[in-house]
C-alpha positions as a LaTeX table, in Angstrom:
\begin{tabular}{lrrr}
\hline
Residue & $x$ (\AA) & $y$ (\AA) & $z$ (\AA) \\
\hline
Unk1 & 25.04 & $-15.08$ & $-7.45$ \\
Unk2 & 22.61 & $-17.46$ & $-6.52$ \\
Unk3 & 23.83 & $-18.02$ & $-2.92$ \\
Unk4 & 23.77 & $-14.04$ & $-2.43$ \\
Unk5 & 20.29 & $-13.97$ & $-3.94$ \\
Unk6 & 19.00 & $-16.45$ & $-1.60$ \\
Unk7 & 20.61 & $-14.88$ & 1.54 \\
Unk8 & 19.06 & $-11.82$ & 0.48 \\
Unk9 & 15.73 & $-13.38$ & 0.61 \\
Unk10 & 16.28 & $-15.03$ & 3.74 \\
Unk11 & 17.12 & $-11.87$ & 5.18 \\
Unk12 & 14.28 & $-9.88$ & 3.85 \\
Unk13 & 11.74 & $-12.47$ & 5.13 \\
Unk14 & 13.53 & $-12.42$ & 8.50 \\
Unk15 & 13.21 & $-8.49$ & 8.56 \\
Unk16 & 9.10 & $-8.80$ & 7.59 \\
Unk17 & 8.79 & $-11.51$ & 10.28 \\
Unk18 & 10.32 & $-9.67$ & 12.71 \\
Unk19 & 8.36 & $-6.12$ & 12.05 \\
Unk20 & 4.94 & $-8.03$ & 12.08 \\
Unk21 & 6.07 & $-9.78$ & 15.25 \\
Unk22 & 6.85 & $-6.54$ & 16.85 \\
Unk23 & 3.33 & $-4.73$ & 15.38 \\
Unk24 & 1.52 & $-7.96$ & 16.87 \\
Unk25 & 3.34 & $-7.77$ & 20.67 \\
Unk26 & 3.06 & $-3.94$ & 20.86 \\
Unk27 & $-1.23$ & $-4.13$ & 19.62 \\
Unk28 & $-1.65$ & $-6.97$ & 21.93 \\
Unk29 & 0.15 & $-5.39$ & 24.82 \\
Unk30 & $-1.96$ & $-2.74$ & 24.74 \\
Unk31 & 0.63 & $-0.16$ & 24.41 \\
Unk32 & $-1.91$ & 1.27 & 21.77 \\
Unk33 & $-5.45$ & 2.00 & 21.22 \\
Unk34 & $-6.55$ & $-0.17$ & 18.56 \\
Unk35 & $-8.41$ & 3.14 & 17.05 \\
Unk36 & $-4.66$ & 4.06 & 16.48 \\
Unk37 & $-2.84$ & 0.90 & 15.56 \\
Unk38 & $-4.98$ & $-2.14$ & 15.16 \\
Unk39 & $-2.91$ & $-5.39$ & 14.76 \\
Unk40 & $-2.41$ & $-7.56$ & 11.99 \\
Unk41 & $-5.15$ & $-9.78$ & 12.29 \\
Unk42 & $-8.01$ & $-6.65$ & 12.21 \\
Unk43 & $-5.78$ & $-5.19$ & 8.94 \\
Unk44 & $-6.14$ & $-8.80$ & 7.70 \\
Unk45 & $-9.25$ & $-8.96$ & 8.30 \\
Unk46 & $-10.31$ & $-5.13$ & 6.80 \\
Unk47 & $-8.65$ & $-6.46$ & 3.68 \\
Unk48 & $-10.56$ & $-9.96$ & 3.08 \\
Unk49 & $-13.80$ & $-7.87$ & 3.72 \\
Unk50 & $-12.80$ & $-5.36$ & 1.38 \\
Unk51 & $-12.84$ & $-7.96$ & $-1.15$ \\
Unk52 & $-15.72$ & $-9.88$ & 0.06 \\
Unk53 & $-19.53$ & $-9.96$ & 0.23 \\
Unk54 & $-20.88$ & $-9.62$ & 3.83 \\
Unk55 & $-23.72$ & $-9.18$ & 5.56 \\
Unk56 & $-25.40$ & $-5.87$ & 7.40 \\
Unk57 & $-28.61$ & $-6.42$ & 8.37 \\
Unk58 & $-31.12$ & $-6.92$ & 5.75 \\
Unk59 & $-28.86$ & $-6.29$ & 2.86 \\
Unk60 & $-25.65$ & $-8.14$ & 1.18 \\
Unk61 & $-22.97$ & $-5.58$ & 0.70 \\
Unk62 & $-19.96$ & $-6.54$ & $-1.32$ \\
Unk63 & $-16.58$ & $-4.75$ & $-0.81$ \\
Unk64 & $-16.13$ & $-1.34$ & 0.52 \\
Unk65 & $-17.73$ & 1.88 & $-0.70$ \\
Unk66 & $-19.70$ & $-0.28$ & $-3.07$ \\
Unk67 & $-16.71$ & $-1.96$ & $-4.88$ \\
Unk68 & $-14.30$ & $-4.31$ & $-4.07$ \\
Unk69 & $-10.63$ & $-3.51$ & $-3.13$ \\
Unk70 & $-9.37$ & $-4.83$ & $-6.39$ \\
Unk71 & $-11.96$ & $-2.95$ & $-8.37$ \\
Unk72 & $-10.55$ & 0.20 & $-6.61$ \\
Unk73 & $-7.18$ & $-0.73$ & $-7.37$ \\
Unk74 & $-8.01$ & $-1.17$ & $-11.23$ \\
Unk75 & $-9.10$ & 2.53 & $-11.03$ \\
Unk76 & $-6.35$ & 3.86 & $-9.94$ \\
Unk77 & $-3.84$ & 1.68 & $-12.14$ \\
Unk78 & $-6.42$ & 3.15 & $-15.02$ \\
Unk79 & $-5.97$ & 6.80 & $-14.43$ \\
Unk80 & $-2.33$ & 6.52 & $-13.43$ \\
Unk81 & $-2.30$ & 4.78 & $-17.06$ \\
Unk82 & $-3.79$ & 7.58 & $-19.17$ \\
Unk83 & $-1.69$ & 10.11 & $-16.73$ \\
Unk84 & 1.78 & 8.70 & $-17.25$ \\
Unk85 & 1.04 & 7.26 & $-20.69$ \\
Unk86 & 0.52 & 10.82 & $-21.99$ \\
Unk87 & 3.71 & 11.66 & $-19.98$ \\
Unk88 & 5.73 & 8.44 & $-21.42$ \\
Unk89 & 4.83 & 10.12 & $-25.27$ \\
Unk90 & 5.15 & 13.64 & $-24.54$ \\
Unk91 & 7.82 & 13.92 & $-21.93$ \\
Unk92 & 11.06 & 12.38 & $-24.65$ \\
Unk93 & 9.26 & 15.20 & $-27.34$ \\
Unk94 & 9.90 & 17.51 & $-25.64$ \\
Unk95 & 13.07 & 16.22 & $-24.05$ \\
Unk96 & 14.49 & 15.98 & $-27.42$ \\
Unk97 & 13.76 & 19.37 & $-28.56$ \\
Unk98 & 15.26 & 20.84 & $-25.53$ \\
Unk99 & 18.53 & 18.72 & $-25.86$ \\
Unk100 & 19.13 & 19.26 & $-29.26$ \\
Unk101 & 18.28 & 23.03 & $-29.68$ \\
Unk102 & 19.68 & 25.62 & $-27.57$ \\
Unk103 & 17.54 & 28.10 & $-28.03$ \\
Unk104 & 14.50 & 26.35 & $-27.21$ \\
Unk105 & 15.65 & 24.91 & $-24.04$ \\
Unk106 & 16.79 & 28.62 & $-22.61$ \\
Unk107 & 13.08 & 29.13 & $-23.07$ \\
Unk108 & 11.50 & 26.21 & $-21.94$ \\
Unk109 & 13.93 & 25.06 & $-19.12$ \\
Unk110 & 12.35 & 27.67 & $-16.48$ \\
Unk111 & 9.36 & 26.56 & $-17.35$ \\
Unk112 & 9.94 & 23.05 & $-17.00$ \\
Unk113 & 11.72 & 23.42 & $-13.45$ \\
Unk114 & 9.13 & 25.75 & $-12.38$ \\
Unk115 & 6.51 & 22.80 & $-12.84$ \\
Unk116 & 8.88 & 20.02 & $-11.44$ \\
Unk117 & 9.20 & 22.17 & $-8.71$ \\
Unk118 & 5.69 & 22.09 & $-7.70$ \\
Unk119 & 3.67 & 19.91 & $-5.23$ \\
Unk120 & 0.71 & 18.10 & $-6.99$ \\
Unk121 & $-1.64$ & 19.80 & $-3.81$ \\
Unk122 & $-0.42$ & 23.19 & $-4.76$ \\
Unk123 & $-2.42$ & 22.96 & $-7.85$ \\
Unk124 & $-4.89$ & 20.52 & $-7.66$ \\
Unk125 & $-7.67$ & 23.06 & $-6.83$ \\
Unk126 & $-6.95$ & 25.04 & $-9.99$ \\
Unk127 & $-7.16$ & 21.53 & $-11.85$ \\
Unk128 & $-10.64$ & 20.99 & $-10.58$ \\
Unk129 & $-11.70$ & 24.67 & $-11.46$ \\
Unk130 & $-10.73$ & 24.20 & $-14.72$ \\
Unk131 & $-11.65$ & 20.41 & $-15.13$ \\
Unk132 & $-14.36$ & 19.10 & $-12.55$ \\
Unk133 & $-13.82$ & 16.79 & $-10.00$ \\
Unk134 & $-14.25$ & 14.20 & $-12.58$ \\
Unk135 & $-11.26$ & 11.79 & $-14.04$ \\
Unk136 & $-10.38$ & 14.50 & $-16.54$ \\
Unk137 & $-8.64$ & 16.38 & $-13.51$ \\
Unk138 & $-6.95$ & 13.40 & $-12.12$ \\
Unk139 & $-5.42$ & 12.71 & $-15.19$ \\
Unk140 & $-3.71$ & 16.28 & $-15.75$ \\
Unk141 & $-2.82$ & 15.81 & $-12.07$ \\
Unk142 & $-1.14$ & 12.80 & $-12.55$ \\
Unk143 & 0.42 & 14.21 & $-16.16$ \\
Unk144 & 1.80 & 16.80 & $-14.72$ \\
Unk145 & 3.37 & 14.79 & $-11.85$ \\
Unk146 & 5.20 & 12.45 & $-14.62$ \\
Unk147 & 5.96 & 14.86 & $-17.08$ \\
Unk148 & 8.68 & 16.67 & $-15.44$ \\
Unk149 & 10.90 & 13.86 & $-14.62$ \\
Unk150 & 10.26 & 12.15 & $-17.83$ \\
Unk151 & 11.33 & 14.90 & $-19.75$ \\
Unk152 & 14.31 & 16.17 & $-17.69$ \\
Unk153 & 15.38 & 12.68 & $-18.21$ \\
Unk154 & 15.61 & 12.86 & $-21.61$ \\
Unk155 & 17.42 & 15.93 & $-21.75$ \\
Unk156 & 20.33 & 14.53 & $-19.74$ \\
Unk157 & 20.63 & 11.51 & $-22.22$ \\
Unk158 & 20.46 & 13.78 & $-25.13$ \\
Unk159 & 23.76 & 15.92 & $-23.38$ \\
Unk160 & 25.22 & 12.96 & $-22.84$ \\
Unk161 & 25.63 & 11.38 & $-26.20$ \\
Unk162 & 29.25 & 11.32 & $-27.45$ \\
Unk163 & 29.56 & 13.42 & $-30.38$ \\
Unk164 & 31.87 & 11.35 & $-32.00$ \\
Unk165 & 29.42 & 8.87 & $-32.51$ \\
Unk166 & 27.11 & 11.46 & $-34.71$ \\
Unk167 & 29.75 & 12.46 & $-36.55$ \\
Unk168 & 30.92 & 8.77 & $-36.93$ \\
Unk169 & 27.23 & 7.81 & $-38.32$ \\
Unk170 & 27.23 & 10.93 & $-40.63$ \\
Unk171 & 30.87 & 10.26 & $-41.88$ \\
Unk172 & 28.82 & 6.91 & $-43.09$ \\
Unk173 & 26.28 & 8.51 & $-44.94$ \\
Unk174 & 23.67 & 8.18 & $-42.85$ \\
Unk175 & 20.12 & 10.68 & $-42.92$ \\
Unk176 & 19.56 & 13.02 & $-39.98$ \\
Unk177 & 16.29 & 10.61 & $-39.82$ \\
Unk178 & 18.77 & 7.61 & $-39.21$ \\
Unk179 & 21.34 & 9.44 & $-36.84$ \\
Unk180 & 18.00 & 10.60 & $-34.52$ \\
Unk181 & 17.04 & 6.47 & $-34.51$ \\
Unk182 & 20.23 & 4.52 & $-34.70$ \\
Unk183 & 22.22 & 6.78 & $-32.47$ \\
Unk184 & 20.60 & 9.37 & $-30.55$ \\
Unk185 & 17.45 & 7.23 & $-29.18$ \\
Unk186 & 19.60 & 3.61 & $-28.09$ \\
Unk187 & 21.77 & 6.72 & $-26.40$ \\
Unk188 & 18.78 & 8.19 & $-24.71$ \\
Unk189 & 16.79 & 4.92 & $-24.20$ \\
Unk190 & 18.68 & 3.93 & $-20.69$ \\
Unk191 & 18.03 & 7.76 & $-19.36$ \\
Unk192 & 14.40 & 7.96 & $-20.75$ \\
Unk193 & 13.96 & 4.49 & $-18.84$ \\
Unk194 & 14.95 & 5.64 & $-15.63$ \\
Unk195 & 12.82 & 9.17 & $-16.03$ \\
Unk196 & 9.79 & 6.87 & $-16.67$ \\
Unk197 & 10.80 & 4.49 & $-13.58$ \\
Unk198 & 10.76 & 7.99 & $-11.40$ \\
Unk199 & 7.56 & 8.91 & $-13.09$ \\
Unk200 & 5.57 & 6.32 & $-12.42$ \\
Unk201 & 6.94 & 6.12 & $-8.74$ \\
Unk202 & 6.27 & 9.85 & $-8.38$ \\
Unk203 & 2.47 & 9.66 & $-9.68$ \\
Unk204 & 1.78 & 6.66 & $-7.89$ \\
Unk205 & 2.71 & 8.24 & $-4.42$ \\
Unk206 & 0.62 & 11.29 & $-5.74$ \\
Unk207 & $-2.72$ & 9.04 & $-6.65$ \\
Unk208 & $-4.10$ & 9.48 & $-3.02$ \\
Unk209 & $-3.82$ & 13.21 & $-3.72$ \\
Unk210 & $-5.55$ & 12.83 & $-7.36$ \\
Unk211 & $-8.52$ & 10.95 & $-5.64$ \\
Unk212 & $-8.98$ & 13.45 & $-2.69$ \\
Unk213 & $-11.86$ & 14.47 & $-4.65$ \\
Unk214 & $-14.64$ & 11.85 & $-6.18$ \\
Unk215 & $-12.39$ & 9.84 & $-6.09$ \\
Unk216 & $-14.41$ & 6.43 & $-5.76$ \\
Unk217 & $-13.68$ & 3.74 & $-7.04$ \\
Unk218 & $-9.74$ & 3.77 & $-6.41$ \\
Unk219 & $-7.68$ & 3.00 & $-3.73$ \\
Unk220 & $-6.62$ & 6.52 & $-2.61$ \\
Unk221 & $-9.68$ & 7.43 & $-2.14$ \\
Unk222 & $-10.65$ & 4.37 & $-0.72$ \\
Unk223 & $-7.59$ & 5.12 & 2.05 \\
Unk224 & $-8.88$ & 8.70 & 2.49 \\
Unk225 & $-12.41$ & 7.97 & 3.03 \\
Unk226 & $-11.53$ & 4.96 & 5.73 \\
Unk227 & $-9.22$ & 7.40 & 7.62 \\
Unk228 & $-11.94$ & 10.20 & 7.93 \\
Unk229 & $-13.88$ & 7.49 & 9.04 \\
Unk230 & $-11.72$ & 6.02 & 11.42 \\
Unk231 & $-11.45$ & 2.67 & 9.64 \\
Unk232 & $-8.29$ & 2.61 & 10.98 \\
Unk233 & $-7.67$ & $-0.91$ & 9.71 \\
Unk234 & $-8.68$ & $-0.55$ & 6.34 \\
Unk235 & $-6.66$ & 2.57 & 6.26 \\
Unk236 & $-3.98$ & 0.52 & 7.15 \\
Unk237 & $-4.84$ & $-2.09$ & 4.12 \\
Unk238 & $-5.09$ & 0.16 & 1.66 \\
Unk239 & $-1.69$ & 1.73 & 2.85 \\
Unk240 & $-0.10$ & $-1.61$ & 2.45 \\
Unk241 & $-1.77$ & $-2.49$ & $-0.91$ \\
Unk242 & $-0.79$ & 0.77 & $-2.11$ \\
Unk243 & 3.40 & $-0.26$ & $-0.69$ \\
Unk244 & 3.33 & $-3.52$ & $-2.14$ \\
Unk245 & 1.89 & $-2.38$ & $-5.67$ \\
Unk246 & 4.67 & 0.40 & $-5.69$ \\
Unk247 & 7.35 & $-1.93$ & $-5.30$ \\
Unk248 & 5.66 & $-4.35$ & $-7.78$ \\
Unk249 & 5.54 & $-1.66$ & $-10.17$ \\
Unk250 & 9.20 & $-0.46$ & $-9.85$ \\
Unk251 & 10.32 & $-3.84$ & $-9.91$ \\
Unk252 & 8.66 & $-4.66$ & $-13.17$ \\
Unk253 & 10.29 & $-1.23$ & $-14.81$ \\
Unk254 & 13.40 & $-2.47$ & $-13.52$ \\
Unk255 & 13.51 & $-5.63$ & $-15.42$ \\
Unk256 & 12.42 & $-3.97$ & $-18.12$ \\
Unk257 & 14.95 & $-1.42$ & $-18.60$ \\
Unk258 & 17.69 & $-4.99$ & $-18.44$ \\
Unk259 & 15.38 & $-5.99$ & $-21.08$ \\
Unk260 & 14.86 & $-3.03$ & $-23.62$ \\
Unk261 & 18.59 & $-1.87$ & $-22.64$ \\
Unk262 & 20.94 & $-4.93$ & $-22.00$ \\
Unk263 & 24.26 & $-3.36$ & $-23.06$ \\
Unk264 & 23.97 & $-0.04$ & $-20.60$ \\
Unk265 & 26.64 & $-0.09$ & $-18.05$ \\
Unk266 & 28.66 & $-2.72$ & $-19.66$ \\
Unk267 & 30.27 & $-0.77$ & $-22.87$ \\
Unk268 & 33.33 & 1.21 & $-21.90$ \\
\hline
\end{tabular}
């Protein structure tokens, strides 16, 4: 295990040495226009002064749009917080009346898939209508982004519990109350898990989108604001912070599912 772990990692820092080496050879070729593709040193560069106090003419400026990059960053972790924490507590609700009433999910499933179905652009405009271009509307942007998957999630745990196992629990004398917590959650658990895993890597893809609008500090708009003006570089940055905390973030829900969840895929 060890010896494929570490072969993995050589590999994987072979692949990253290689790309830069390529991005560095093509930008200092000249095969293209630094406005387009500036190399790795000016991206490097963009960053540390995004995070940095600098000079410009008589004044001392400090980051980029008045905050630094990591200041933008906590924004955006902030509102995706509030976004997909109201998702995390709502989504299994509602999950779990679906799954264990028929009824209720005939009416709500359209509903539900109707809203999944949806691009986060195709109604942010309505969001800011009824909200303002404050946080308020990036939250309910980014809500409605994790709900979906979160719940959807839920209801495919809740058809997949073996029913032999309720009627094993309630053979035993044990409450509807106790059923719902000993048997039907650990069933769920591994399924909610994986909905909030999606979740989080669906609103985090759809924070540049939330932060179109006023959407300073945080590091989607931060990305938008550099591209319109052509701070290609810091574009770039921001892209890459934005990568690299994505994969951070689905590593650490990874991990955690092992932890919360330790016997899933391992009981016949």
């Amino acid at each position: 295990m060890r010896t494929r772990t570490r072969r993995r990692l050589v590999l994987q820092l072979g692949s990253l040495v290689v790309v830069l080496a390529a991005w560095w050879a093509v930008t200092a070729a000249g095969v293209v226009r630094p406005l387009y593709l500036p190399g790795p040193g000016a991206v490097w560069d963009a960053f540390v002064r995004a995070n940095s106090c600098y000079e410009a003419g008589t004044r001392v400026l400090c980051g980029e749009q008045g905050y630094f990059m990591w200041e933008h960053l906590l924004a955006s972790f902030r509102r995706i917080g509030v976004g997909v924490g109201a998702a995390i507590v709502l989504g299994p609700l509602l999950g779990f009346l679906m799954g264990a009433s028929r009824w209720f999910n005939a009416v709500s499933e359209p509903y539900l898939n109707f809203l999944r179905a949806l691009p986060p652009l195709g109604y942010i405009g309505l969001l800011i209508v009824w909200f303002g271009i404050g946080d308020l509307s990036k939250y309910w942007l980014l809500f409605l982004a994790a709900f979906p998957p979160i719940a959807i999630a839920t209801i495919n745990g809740m058809r997949g519990i073996q029913t032999d196992r309720v009627h094993a629990a309630e053979s035993m004398g044990a409450s509807r109350w106790q059923v719902v917590t000993q048997v039907m959650l650990p069933s769920t658990l591994p399924e909610i898990l994986s909905g909030i895993r999606i979740a989080v890597g669906f609103a985090w893809t759809t924070v540049v989108a939330a932060e179109l609008n006023n959407g300073i500090p945080g590091i989607g708009g931060l990305a938008y604001i550099a591209g319109t003006q052509l701070q290609t570089a810091l574009t770039i940055a921001c892209i890459i912070v934005i990568g690299l905390c994505a994969v951070a973030l689905d590593t650490a829900l990874k991990y955690l599912t092992r932890a919360l969840v330790p016997w899933y895929g391992k009981a016949a």
